[in-house]
N, C-alpha and C positions, 0 to 999 in steps of 0.2 A: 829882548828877543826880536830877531830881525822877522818881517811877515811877509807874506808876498801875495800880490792882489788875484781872485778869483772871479769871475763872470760866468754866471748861473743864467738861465731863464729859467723861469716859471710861468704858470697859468695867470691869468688877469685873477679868478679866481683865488688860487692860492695868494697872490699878492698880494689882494684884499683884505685877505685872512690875517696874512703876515703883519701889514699894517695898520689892522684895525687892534690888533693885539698889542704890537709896539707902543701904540700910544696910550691905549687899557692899561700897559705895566709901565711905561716912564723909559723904555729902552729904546737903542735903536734897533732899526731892522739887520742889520748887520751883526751887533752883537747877537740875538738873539738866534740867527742863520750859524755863527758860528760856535754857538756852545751846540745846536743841534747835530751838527756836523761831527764834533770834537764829540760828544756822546755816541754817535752812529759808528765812530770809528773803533773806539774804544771796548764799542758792546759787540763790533760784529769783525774790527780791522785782527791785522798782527800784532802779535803780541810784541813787546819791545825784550829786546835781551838785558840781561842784565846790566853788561855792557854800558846800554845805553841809558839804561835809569842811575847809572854809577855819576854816568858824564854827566847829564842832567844835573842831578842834584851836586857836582862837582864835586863828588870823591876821585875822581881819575887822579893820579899824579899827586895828591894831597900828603904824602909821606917826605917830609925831607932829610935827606941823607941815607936814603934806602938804598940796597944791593941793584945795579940797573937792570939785570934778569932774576929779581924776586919773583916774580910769577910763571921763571918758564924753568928754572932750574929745582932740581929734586933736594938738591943738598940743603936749601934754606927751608925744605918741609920733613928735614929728620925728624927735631922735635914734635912734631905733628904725628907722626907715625909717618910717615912717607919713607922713599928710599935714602 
């Protein structure tokens, strides 16, 4: 997974916090900033479309030898009840 770097300030305070914590659990400050992040987004961001939790976990494209408009044409959802 490709990442790409962020710069934050914070207070002297909160730093102190940050790293007096990091060392108490064994982590770094960094990981630690970024599961809080990745939690804050999760509990409060957008929600991901299906779409995207397809690609993620790499179901996109994963049929081989399938119809190339399986998913836009009606005919290959007769048996489904469709048109």
């Amino acid at each position: 997974m490709a990442s790409r770097r962020l710069t934050i300030r914070v207070s002297e305070r909160l730093h102190s916090k940050l790293a007096k914590l990091a060392r108490a659990t064994g982590r770094t400050e960094s990981e630690m900033v970024r599961e809080a992040v990745q939690e804050y987004v999760e509990r409060h961001g957008a929600q991901e479309s299906c779409y995207e939790i397809a690609r993620e976990m790499g179901l996109i494209g994963c049929i081989k030898d399938a119809a190339r408009d399986l998913s836009t044409n009606p005919k290959h959802m007769a048996r489904f009840g469709g048109s």
